[in-house]
PATIMI-281396 format. One record per residue (C-alpha): residue number from 1; residue in one letter; x, y, z negated. Coordinates in Angstrom, 1 decimal, always signed. Layout:
BEGIN
NUM:A:X:Y:Z
...
//
This chain:
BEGIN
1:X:-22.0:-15.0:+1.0
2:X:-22.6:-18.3:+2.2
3:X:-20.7:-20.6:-0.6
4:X:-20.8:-23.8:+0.9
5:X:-19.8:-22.4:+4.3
6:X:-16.6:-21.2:+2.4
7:X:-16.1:-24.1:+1.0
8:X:-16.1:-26.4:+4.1
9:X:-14.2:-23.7:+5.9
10:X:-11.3:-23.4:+3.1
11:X:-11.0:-27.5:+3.1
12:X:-10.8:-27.9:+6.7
13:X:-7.9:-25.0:+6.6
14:X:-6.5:-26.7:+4.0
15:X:-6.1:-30.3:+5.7
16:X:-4.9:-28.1:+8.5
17:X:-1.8:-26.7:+7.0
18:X:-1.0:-30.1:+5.3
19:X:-0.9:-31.4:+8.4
20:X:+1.2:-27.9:+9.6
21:X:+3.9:-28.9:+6.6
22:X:+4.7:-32.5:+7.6
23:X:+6.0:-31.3:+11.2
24:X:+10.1:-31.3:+11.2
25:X:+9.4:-27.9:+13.1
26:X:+8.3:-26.3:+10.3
27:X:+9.9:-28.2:+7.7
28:X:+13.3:-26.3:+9.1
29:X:+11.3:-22.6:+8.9
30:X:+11.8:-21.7:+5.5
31:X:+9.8:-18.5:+6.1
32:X:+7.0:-20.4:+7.6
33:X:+6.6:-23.2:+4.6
34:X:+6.7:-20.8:+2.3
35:X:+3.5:-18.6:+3.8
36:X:+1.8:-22.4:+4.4
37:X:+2.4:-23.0:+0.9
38:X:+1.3:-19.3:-0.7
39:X:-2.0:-19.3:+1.8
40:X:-2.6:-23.7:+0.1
41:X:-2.3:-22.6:-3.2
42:X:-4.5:-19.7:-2.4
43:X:-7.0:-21.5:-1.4
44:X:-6.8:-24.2:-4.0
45:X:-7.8:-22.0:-5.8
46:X:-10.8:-21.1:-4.2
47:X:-12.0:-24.0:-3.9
48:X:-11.5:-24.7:-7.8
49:X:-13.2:-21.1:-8.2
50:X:-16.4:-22.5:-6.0
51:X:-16.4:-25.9:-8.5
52:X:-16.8:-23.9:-11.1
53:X:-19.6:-21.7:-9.9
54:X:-21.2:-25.6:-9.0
55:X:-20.9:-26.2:-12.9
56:X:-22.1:-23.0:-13.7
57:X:-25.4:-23.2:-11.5
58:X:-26.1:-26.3:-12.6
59:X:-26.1:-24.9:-16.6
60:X:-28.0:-22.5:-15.3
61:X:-30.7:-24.6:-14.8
62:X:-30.4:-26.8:-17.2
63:X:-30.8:-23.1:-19.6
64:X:-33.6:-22.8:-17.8
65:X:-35.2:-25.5:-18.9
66:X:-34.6:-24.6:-22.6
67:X:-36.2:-21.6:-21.8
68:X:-39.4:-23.0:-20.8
69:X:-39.3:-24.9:-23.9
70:X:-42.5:-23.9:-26.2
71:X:-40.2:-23.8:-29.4
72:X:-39.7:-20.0:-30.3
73:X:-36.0:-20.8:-31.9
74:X:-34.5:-22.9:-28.4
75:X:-36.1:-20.0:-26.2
76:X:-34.1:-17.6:-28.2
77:X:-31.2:-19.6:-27.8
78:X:-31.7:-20.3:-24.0
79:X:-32.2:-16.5:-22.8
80:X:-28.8:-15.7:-25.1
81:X:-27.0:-19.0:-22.9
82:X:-28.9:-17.6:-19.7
83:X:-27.4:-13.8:-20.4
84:X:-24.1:-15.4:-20.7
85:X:-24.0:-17.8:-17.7
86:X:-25.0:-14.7:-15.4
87:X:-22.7:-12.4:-16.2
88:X:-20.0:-15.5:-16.1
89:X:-21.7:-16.1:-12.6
90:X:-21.7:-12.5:-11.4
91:X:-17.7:-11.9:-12.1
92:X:-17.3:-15.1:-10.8
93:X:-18.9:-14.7:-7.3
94:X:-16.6:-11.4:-7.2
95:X:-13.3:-13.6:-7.4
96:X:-14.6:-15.8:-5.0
97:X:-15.3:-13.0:-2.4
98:X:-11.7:-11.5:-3.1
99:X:-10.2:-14.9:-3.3
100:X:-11.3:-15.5:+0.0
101:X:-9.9:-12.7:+1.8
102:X:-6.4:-13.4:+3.0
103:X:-3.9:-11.2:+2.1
104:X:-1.7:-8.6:+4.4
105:X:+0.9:-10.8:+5.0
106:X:+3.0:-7.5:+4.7
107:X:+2.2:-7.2:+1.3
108:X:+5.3:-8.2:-0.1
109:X:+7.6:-6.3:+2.2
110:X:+9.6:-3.4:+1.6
111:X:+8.5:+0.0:+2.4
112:X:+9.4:+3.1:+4.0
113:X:+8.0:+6.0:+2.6
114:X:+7.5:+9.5:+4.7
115:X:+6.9:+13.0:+2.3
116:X:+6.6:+15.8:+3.7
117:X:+5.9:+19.3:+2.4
118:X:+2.2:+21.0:+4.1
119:X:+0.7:+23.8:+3.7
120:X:+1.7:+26.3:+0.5
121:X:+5.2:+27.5:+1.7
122:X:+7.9:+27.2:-1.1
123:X:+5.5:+25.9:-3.4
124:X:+4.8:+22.8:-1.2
125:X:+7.9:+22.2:-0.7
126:X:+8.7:+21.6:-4.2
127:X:+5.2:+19.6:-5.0
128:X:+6.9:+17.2:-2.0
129:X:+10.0:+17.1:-4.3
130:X:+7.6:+16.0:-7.4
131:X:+6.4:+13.3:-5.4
132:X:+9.4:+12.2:-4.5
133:X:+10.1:+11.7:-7.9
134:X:+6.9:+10.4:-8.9
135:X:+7.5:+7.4:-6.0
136:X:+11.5:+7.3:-7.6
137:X:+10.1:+6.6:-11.0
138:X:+7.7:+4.3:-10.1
139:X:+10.2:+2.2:-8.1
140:X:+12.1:+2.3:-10.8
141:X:+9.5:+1.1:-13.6
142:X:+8.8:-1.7:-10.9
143:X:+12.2:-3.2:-10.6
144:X:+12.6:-1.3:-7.2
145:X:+15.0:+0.1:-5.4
146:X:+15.0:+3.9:-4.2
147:X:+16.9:+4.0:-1.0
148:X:+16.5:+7.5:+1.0
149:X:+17.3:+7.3:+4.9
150:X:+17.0:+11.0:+5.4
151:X:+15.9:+14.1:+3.9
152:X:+15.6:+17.8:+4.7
153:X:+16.2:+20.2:+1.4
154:X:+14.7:+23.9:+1.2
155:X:+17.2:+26.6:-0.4
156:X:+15.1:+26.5:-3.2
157:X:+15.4:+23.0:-3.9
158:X:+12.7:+21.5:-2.7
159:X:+11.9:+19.0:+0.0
160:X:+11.1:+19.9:+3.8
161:X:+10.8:+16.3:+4.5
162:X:+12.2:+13.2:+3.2
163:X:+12.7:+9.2:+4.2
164:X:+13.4:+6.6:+1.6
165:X:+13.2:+2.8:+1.3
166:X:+11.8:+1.3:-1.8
167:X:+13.5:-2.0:-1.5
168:X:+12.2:-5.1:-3.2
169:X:+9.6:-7.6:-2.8
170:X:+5.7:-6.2:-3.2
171:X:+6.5:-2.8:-2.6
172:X:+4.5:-2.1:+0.2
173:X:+2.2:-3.7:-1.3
174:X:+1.6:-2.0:-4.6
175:X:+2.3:+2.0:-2.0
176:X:+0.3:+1.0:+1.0
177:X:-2.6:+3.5:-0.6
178:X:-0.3:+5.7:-0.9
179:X:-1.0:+7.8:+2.6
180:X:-2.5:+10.8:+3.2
181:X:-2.6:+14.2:+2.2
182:X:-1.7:+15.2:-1.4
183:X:-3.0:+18.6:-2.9
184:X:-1.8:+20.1:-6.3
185:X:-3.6:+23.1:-7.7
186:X:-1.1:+25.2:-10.2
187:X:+0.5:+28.2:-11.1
188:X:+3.6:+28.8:-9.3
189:X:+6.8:+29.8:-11.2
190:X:+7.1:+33.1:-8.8
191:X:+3.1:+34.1:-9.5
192:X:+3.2:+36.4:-11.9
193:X:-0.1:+37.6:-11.8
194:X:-1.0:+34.1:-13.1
195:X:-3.2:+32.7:-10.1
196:X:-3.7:+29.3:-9.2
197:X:-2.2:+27.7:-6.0
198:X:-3.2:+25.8:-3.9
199:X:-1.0:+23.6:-1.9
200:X:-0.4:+20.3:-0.2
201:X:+2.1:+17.7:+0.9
202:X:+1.7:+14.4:+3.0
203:X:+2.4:+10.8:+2.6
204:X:+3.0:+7.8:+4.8
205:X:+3.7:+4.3:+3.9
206:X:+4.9:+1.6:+6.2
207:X:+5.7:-2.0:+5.7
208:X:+9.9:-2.5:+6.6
209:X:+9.4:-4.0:+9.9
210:X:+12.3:-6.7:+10.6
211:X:+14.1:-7.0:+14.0
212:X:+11.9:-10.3:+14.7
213:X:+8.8:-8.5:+13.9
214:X:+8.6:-6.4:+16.6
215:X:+10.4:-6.0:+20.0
216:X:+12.2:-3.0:+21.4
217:X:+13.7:-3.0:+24.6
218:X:+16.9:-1.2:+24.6
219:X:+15.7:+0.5:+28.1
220:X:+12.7:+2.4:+26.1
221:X:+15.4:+4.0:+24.1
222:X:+16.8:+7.7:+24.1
223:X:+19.5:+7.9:+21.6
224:X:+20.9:+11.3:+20.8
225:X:+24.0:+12.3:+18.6
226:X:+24.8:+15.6:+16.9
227:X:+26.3:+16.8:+13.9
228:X:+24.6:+16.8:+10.7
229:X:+23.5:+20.1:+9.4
230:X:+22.6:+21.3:+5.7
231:X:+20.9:+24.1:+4.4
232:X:+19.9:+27.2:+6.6
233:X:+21.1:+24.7:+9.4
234:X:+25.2:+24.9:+9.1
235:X:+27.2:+22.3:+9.9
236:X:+28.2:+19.7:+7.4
237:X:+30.3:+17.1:+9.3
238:X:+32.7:+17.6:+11.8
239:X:+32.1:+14.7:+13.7
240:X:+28.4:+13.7:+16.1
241:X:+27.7:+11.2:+13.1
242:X:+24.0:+12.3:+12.7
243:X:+21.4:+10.1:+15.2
244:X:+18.1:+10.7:+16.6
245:X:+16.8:+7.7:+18.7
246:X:+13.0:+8.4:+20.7
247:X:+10.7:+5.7:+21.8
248:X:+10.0:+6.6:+25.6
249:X:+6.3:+4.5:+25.6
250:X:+5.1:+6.0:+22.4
251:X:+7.0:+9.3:+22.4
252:X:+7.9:+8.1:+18.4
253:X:+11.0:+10.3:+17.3
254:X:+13.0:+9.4:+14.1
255:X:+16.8:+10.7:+12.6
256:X:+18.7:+10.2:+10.1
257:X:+21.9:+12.5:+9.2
258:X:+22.4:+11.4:+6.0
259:X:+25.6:+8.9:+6.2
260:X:+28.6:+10.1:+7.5
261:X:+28.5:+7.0:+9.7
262:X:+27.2:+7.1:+13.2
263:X:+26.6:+3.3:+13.1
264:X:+24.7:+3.3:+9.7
265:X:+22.8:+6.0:+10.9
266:X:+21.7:+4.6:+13.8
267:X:+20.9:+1.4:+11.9
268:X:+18.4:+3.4:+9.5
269:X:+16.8:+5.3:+12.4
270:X:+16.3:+1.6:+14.1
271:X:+14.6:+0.6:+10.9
272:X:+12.8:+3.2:+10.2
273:X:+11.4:+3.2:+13.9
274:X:+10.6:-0.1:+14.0
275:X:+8.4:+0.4:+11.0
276:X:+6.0:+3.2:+12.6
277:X:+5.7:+1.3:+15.6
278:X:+4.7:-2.2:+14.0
279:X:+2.6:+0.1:+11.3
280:X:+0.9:+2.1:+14.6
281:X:+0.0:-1.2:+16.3
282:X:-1.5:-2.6:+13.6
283:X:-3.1:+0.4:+12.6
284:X:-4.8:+0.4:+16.6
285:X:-5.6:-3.3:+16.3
286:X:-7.3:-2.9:+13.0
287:X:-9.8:+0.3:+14.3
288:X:-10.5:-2.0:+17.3
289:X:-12.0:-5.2:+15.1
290:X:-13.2:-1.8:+12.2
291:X:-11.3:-3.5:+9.7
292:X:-12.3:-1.3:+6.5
293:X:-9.3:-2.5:+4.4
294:X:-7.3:-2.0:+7.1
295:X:-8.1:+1.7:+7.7
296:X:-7.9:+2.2:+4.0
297:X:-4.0:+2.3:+4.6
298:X:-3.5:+6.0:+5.0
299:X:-0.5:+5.7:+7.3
300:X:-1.7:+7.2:+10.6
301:X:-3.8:+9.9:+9.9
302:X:-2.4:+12.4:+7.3
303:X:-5.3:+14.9:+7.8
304:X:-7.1:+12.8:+5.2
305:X:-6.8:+14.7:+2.0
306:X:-7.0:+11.6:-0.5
307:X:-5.6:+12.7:-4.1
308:X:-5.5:+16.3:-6.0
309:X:-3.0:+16.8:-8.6
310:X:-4.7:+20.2:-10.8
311:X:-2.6:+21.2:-13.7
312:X:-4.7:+23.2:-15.5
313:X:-7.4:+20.6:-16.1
314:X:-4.7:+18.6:-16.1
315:X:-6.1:+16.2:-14.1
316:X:-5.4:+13.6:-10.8
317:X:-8.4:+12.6:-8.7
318:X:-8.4:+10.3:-6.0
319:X:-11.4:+11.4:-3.6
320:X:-11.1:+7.7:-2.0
321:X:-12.8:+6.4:-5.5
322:X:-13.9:+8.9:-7.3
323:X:-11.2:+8.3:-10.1
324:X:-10.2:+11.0:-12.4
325:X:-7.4:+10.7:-14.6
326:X:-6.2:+12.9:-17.3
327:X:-2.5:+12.0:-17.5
328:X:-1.0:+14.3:-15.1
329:X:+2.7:+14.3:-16.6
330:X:+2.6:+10.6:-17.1
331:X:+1.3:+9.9:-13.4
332:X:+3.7:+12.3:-12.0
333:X:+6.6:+9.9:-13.8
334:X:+5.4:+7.3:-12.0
335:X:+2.9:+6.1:-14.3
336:X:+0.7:+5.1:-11.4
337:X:-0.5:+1.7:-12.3
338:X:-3.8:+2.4:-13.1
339:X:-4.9:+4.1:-9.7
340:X:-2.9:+1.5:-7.5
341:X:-5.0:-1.2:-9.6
342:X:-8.0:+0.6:-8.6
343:X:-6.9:+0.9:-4.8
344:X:-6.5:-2.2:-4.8
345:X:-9.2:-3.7:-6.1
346:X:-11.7:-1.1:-4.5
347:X:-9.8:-2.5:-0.9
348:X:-10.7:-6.2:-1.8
349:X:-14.4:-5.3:-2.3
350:X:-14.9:-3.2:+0.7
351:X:-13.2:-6.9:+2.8
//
């Protein structure tokens, strides 16, 4: 990394948005000064960073110096200061590199979470109901809100499939990981030979796109109304309240059934489609400029198995970064800080 490049580049962005926040255009966009004024303290603080690692190279050398001293005692004491200033230097040059990256500005949305039971049968069905929770329980340790949109129940309890919002501000950001296939190895409560399963459920994660985020033409609609049906496919409302709306140019299909109201309905399926779209276009734009981070975000393809849940070591590996864990109660009660942490951080490196 070329320091001083970054550092003329982050103060010449820096007089640019300055200059940005004293037009009476953006002075009356409240959503606009505050992304100016999150990306200039941002880089403040890089550039405060890069000082530092100034003062640090320059007590490097003067260490250095003491080192090359003839006197036994000040050598000793130089390599000790030397030891030090490196490793300060070394974590230091990693800030800097993350610090520089600018952040997805859909990191503090909302998101809309997709489960959906795979491969296993019944047993699938209910690990997708496990996750569910897991995801609950974690919005819920967070300050989140839970919201589901729609969901599709097996007569055993589990989950078919099942669309929630997890309302509140860095959500997407703290799930955007989350995408991908799940696996959980375990014995089934039906097995009674006592062999271990294997099955699988899958995740997506999309930022809540907003109305002004993306535009949809009313023409590249097909809306469709029937009646909302429950278990085994009976009817559960007598009137056409459930909605499934299709995107003609992508061929992107979402419903929701789960109000009684045609209108709220049709507002969730709206959101809910305007999220995979936005996510899908972003997802296209960042394979074309092979944005690593980007492509980290298992939204799109769910064939990528990136987590198995195995009960009888009790342990949770995700295959992404090598990370075993040996909480596997805890994590599936939404204890999932420390692998998010770890996403996280292993996404900034890999910028």
């Amino acid at each position: 990394m070329d320091i001083e490049k970054v550092k003329l580049e982050t103060e010449k962005r820096i007089r640019e948005i300055d200059s940005e926040l004293g037009k009476p255009k953006v002075i009356s966009d409240t959503r606009k000064m505050g992304l100016l004024g999150k990306e200039s303290t941002r880089l403040k603080e890089l550039l405060a960073k890069i000082e530092k690692l100034k003062k640090i190279n320059n007590d490097i050398v003067g260490a250095e110096g003491l080192y090359n001293n003839n006197e036994e005692e000040l050598k000793q004491m130089a390599a000790e200061e030397l030891s030090r200033l490196k490793k300060e230097k070394d974590g230091l040059l990693k800030e800097i590199k993350i610090t520089s990256i600018p952040p997805d500005p859909n990191n503090e949305k909302s998101a809309i979470i997709e489960i959906r039971a795979g491969t296993g049968g019944d047993e699938a069905e209910l690990f997708a109901g496990d996750l569910f929770r897991m995801y609950s329980r974690f919005a819920e340790r967070k300050g989140y809100k839970m919201e589901v949109q729609n969901t599709s129940r097996s007569s055993i309890g589990g989950i078919k499939e099942i669309i929630g919002e997890i309302k509140g501000r860095g959500a997407y950001g703290d799930l955007k990981f989350e995408g991908g296939v799940h696996r959980v190895q375990r014995i089934p409560t039906t097995e009674k030979s006592g062999r271990i399963h294997t099955s699988a459920a899958t995740v997506a994660v999309f930022p809540e796109a907003e109305a002004r985020d993306i535009e949809i033409k009313t023409d590249d609609l097909k809306i469709d109304t029937y009646r909302s049906s429950g278990h085994g496919g009976q009817s559960v409302n007598t009137t056409d309240s459930a909605v499934r709306i299709t995107h003609l140019p992508t061929g992107t299909v979402v419903a929701c059934q789960d109000e009684r109201s045609q209108l709220k309905n049709k507002e969730k399926t709206m959101k809910i489609l305007r999220s995979r779209i936005l996510a899908k276009q972003e997802e296209d734009e960042a394979r074309a400029k092979g944005d690593v981070r980007k492509l980290m975000v298992g939204s799109g393809d769910r064939s990528e198995k990136i987590r198995t849940y195995n009960f009888p070591q009790d342990r949770v590996t995700d295959h992404r970064i090598h990370l075993t864990l040996h909480n596997i109660s805890g994590i599936l009660d939404g204890n999932l800080d420390k692998l998010i942490s770890t996403l996280k951080n292993e996404a900034a490196k890999t910028g």
